[in-house]
N, C-alpha and C positions, 0 to 999 in steps of 0.2 A: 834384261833378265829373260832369260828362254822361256816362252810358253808350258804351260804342264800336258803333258802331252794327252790326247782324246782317249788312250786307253785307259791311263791312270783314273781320268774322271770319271770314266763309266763303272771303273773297278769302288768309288766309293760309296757309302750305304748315302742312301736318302736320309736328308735330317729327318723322319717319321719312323724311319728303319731302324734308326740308331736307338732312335727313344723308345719305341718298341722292343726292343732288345734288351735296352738298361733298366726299363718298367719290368720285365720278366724275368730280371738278374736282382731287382731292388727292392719290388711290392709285389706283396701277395696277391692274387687274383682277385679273393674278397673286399680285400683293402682297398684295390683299384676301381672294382664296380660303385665302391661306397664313396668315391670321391668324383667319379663320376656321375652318379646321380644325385650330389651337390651342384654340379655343374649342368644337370641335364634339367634339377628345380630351378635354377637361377635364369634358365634361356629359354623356360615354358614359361615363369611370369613375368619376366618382360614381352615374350609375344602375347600374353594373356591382355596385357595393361593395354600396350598398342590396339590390341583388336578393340578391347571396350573406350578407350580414347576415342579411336579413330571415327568406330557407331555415333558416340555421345556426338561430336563435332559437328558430323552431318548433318544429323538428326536436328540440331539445335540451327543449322545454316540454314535448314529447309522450314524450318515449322517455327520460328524464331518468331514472324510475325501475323499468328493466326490468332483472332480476335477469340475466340474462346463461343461465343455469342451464336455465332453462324455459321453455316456449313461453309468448306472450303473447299471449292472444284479441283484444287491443286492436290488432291488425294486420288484422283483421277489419272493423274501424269505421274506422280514419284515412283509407284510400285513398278510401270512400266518401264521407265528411264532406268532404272537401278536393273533392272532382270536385260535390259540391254547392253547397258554395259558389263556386266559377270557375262552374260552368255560370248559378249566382243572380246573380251580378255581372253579369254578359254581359248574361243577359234583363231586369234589372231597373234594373240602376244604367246600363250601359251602354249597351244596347238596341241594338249593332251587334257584328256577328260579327268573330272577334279572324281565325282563321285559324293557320296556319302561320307566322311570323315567317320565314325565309329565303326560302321560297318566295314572298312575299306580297312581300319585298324585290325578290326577280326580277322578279315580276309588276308591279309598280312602276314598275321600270327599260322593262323590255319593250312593255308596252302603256299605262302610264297616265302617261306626259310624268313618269314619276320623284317624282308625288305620291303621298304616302302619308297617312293620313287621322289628323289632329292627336290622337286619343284613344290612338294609339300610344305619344303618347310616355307615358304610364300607366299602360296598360291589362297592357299585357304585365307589366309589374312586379309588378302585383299579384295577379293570374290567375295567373302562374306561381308566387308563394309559397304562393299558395295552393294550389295542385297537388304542386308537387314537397315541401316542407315536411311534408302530409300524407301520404307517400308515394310519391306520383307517379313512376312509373319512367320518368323523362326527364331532361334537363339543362336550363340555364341560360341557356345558351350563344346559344338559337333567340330567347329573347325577348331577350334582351342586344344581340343584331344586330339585331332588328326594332325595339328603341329606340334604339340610335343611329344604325337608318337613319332614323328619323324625326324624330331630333334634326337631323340634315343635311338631308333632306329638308324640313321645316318653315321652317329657319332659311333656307335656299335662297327660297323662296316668299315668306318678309316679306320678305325683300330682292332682289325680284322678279330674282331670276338666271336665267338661259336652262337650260335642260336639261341642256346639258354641261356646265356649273357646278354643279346640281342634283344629279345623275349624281356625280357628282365628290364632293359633300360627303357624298351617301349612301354611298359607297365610304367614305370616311373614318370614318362612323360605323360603319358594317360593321369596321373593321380596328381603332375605338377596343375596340369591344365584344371582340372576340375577343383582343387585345393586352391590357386588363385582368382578362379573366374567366381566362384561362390564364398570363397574364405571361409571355407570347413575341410580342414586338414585330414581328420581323421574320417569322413564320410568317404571322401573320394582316395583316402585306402580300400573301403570298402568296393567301390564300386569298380576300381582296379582288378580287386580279386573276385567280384559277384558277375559283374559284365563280359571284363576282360577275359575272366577263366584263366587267372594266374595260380598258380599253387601257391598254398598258404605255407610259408615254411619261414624258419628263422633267419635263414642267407636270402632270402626274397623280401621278406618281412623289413628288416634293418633299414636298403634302400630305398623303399619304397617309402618309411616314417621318413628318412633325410628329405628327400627328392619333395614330397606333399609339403613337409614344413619351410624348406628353403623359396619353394614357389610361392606360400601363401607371404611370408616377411617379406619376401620381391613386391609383391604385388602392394601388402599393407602397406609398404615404407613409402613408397611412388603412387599411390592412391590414396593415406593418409587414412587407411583404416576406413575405409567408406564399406557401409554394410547395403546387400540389395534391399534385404527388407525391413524396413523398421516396426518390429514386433513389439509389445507389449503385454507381457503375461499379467492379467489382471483373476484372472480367477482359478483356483486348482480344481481339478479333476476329483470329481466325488462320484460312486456307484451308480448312484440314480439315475444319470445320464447316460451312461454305459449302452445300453442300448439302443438310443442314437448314433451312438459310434457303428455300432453294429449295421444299423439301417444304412448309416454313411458308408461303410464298406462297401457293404453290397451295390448302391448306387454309382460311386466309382469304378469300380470292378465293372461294371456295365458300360458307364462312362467308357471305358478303356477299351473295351470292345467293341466299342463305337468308333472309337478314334483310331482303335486299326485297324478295321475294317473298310472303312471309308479313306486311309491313308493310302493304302493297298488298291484300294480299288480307283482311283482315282490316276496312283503312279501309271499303275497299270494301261492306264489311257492314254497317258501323255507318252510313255513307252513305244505305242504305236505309232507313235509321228516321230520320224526322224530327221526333223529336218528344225535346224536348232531355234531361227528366227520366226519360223511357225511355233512355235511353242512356249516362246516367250511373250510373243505378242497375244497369243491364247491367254498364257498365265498372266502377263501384264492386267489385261484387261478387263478380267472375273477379279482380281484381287484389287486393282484401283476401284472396281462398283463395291465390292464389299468393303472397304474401307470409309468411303465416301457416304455411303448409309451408318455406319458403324464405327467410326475412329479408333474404339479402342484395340481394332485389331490390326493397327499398324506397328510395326516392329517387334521387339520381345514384348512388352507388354506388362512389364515388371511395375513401370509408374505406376497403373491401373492396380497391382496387387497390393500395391504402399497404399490407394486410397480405400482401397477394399479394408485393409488393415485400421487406420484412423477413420471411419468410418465418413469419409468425405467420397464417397460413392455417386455424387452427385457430379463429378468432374467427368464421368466417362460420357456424360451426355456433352462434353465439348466438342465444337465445331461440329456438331453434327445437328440434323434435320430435325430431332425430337427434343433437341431441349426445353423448350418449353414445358415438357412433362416431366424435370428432372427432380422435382419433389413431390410428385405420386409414386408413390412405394410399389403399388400393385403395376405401374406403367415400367418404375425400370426392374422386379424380377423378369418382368416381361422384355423387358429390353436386355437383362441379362442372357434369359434363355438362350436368346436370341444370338447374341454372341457367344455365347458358349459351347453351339451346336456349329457356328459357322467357323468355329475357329480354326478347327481341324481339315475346312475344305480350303481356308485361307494357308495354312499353313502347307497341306499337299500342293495346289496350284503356285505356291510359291514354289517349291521342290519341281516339281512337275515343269514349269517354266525355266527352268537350269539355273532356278536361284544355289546358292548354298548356305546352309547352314544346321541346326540341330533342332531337335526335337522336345529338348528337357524344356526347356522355355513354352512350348507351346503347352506342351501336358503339365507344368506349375502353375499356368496362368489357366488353363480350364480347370485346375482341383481347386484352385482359391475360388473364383466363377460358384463351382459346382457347392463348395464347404457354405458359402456365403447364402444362395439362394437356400437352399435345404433351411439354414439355420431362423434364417432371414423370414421364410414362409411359414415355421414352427413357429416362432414367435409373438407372429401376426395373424396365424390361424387357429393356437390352440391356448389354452391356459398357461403352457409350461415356456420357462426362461432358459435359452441356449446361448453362452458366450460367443459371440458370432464370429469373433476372433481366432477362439481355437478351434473352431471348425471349419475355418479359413485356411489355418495351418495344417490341421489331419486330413482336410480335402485333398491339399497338394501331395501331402504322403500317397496321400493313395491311388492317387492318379500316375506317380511315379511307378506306385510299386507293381500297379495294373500295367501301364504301355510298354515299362521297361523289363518288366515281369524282373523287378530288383528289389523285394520288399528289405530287405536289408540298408540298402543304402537307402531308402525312403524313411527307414526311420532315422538313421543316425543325421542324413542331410538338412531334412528339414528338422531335425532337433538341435542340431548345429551353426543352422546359417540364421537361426533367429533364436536361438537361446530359450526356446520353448523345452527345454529338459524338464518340467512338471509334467509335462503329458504326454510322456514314455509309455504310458501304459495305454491310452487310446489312437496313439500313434502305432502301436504294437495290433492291436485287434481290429483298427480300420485299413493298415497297409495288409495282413495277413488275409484278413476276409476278401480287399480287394483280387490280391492276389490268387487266391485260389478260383474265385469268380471268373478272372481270366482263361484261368490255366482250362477248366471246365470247358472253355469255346474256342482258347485258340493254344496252339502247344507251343509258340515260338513268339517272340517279342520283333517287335516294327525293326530291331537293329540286325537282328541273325535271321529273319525269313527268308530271306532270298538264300543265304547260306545255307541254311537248312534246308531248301527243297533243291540245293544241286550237288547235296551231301558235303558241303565245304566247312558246313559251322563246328569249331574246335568246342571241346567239353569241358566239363573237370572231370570228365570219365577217362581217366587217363589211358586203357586202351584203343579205345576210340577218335582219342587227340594223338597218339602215337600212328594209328592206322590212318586219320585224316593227315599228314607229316610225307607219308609212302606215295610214289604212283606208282601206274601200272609201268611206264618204261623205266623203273628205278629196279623191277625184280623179273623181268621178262626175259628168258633166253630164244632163243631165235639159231642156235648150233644145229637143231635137228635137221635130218636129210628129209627132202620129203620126195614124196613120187607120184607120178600120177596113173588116173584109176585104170587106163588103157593099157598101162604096162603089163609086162608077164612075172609070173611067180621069180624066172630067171633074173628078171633085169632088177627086180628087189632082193633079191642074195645077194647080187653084186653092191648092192646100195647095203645092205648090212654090212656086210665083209667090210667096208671101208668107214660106218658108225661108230665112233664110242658110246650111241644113244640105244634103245630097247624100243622107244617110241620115233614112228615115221609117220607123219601127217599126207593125208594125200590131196595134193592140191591138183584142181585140173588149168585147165591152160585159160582160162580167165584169174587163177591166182585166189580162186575162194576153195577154200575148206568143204570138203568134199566128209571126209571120216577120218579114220586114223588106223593105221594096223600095229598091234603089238607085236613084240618078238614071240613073248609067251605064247602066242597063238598062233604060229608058224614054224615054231620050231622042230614038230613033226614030219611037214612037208619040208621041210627046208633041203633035206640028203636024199630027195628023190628028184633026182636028176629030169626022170622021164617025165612030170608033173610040170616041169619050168613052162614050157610052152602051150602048154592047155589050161593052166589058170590065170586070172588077171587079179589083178590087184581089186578091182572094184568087189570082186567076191569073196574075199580075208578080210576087207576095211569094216569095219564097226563105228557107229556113231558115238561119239565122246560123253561123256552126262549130261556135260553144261558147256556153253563158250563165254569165254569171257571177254568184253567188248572194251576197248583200250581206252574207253572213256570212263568207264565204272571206277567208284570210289574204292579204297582199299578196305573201307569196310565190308563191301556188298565183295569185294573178291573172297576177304574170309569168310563170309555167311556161304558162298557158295562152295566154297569146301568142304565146311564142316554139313552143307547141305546133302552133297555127291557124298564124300568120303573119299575124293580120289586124289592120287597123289601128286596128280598132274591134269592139268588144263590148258585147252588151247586158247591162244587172245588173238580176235580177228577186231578189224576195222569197224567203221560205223556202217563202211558197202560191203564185206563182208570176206573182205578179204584176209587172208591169213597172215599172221605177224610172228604169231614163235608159241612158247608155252610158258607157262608158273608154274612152279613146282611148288610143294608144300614146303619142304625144307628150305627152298629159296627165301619163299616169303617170310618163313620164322626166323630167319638169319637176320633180314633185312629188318624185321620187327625187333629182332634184339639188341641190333646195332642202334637202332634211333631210339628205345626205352633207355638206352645207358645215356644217351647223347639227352634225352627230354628231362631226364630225371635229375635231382639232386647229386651233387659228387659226394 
């Protein structure tokens, strides 16, 4: 039987082409998002389970046989060993930088068409057991959303979907991850659309319910329903106390300014050393001593909030130097402080040392810390009885709603992932209070800072997230003729004559932006022949309003328009050289093509 011959084979569609074709001839567009973000819940809690397996294994291989009684030097070694190998991965097997997972989600969404780069969907998985498992004072939570944004992301891309479909499945993976790693479906919708900056809408909305619930049954069915924290609601919410809550806002809301402040400032350190085995063995080192005095701040830290819960609060003095004081009440608030404060430098030098992982864990385990002392200290210092419980639980609200600046999903989360729905109401006035307490010292949350000071962080101010979408080489023309300033009146007629432009930039012979001359303002001289050679161009040229620098945000390009008023601007280099113009109508064109393309069909 004769071969088929090489043209024929090339002539046929890809099995992917085909299916693509007959999906576009078979199902709806909406229909197909909705069965994909089945498929996109289903592949975020299984990565979800793996990552918390994977954590528990270690954890349990490493710490298996510590007598409980005496401090254990081996808290010395694990943080460092674990941030060596994440940082080994990265430079050797991986050879690309992991990044922050929520932030890196934003950044995605914001500036890079909602691609996210295919080694995520792995990379985070196993970097972060590696980190948190040996130690690692962080959570789960950052790489868990940074993999199922890239499950969405990815899966979007082979099935060449637009942006807002792409957009869309990355939300989905965002709320699978969050919906299986805490088993609150309906919070991490919220936090989808409060973090993420997803538009709230009924075609967004549908996927996003499938995608959260398919992830949390993934995760319950292969987990068997295991809850992180085991709550006990024993007493309901009466007025009287109301005002505790109140003091507890405020106090978190500070808490939270603390925590990113110090988060920040500390990155920011480790930032300055670039060189990856210097900064591990830093971070190793500062996080094996605070652990080593301190145990409870190794890993996420969740055990610690179960015993906070049951009030067995006497276990955080395991394996550590102070036990013996574990039933003087006044030794461990004091012991708690202690870790409460250091928890946030444990958890940055983790980061800071090229661990990876998240932040919701650090900031739930300092609002439990935070709920619990407050409560803890009323108690024992005044006449008055505070449930220590549920100010263990509105602590963590509010410490969310502070670091993450998400008071929204701080209420529905933590009323969800422990079934505390009686205390909606001081969950409501301790996350709102924290939250504005923030907002007052800092205007951006630990996950969008850095986006927001390089003008990259997307909105729900939809033209804002439209204009962050635009760059400057996407509406820049570069057609005009230019000339330079030595030339004659003569040799710019000639340079008109052969324009379809009005506007001629005059560059000199380094290639920077000298001025610009108008037609309008030459077209007097222009039929005076005798003028050509006694004028030069440097004496017609005028300077432009404003330049616009090829780096700038497309917001600050519109502020600069509507700034001038002009209809046209020149974009030079960061050295200052000349690159072409923006027109106003250019940029509104380009603005209307990506509001149809960002928006709703």
């Amino acid at each position: 039987m004769a071969e088929e011959p090489v043209e024929s084979i090339a002539r046929k569609k890809s099995l992917l082409t085909r299916f693509l074709i007959w999906r576009v001839r078979h199902i709806k567009q909406r229909n197909f998002i909705i069965l994909l973000s089945v498929v996109v819940g289903f592949a975020t809690g299984l990565s979800a389970v793996f990552i918390k397996n994977t954590v528990y294994v270690i954890r349990n291989l490493l710490t298996s046989g510590f007598t409980g009684h005496y401090q254990n030097y081996l808290y010395f070694a694990y943080p460092l060993i674990g941030l060596l190998l994440t940082v080994t991965f990265i430079k050797y097997v991986l050879r690309k930088p992991i990044g922050h997972g929520i932030p890196n989600t934003l950044y995605s969404i914001s500036k890079n068409n909602s691609i996210l780069p295919s080694h995520t969907l792995f990379s985070s998985m196993i970097t972060s057991a590696f980190t948190v498992g040996f130690g690692g004072s962080v959570g789960l939570e950052g790489p868990s959303v940074s993999t199922g944004a890239s499950i969405g992301s990815n899966l979007g891309r082979v099935l060449h979907l637009n942006y807002k479909s792409i957009s869309l499945l990355i939300g989905c993976g965002v709320a699978g991850a969050m919906s299986s790693i805490f088993n609150c479906p309906i919070a991490a919708i919220v936090f989808a659309i409060e973090v993420i900056m997803l538009d709230l809408t009924m075609s967004s909305l549908i996927p996003l319910l499938i995608s959260s619930a398919s992830a949390a049954l993934t995760s319950m069915l292969l987990m068997e329903s295991e809850v992180i924290f085991h709550y006990e609601f024993r007493t309901i919410f009466t007025p009287k106390v109301a005002p505790f809550y109140i003091i507890l806002g405020l106090l978190t809301g500070l808490l939270s300014v603390y925590f990113s402040k110090v988060f920040w400032w500390i990155e920011e350190r480790f930032e300055s050393n670039t060189k990856y085995y210097k900064k591990a063995l830093i971070g190793g080192l500062i996080l094996g001593l605070l652990i080593f005095f301190f145990p409870p701040l190794y890993g996420e830290g969740y055990n610690v909030v179960n015993d906070l819960f049951t009030g067995n609060y006497q276990n955080l003095f395991s394996d550590s130097l102070f036990y013996e004081f574990h039933n003087n009440i006044y030794i461990v608030i004091l012991f708690m402080l202690a870790v409460l404060f250091l928890k946030v430098i444990a958890s940055s030098v983790t980061f800071g040392g090229g661990g990876v992982g998240g932040i919701f864990a650090p900031a739930l385990f300092m609002g439990a810390l935070g709920g619990f002392i407050f409560s803890t200290s009323v108690n024992n210092l005044t006449y008055f009885h505070l449930e220590t419980s549920n100010f263990i639980l509105v602590g963590m609200a509010g410490l969310i709603a502070g670091v993450l600046q998400a008071p929204l999903t701080a209420i529905f989360m933590i009323a969800e992932i422990t079934g505390g729905y009686g205390l909606f109401l001081p969950l409501m006035v301790t996350s709102s209070i924290s939250y504005v307490t923030v907002k007052t010292f800092i205007p951006h949350s630990v996950y969008n800072m850095q986006l927001a000071k390089r003008g990259e962080l997307i909105t729900h101010h939809k033209d804002k997230a439209v204009l962050n979408r635009l760059q400057v080489d996407q509406v820049i023309e570069n057609d005009f003729e230019s000339i330079h300033p030595k030339q004659t009146l003569g040799e710019l007629v000639k340079v008109v004559a052969r324009s379809h432009r009005n506007i001629f930039p005059v560059v000199n012979k380094a290639g920077e932006m000298v001025g610009v001359v108008l037609l309008n303002d030459i077209r007097e001289i222009m039929f005076q022949p005798e003028k050509y050679d006694k004028i030069t161009v440097e004496t017609l040229m005028d300077m432009p309003p404003a330049y616009i620098k090829k780096e700038d945000s497309m917001e600050k390009v519109a502020n600069t328009f509507a700034d001038t008023g002009a209809w046209n601007l020149p974009v030079i280099s960061k050295e200052g050289k000349y690159l072409g113009f923006i027109s106003r109508s250019k940029l509104f064109s380009a603005y209307r093509r990506q509001l149809v393309e960002f928006s709703e069909d």
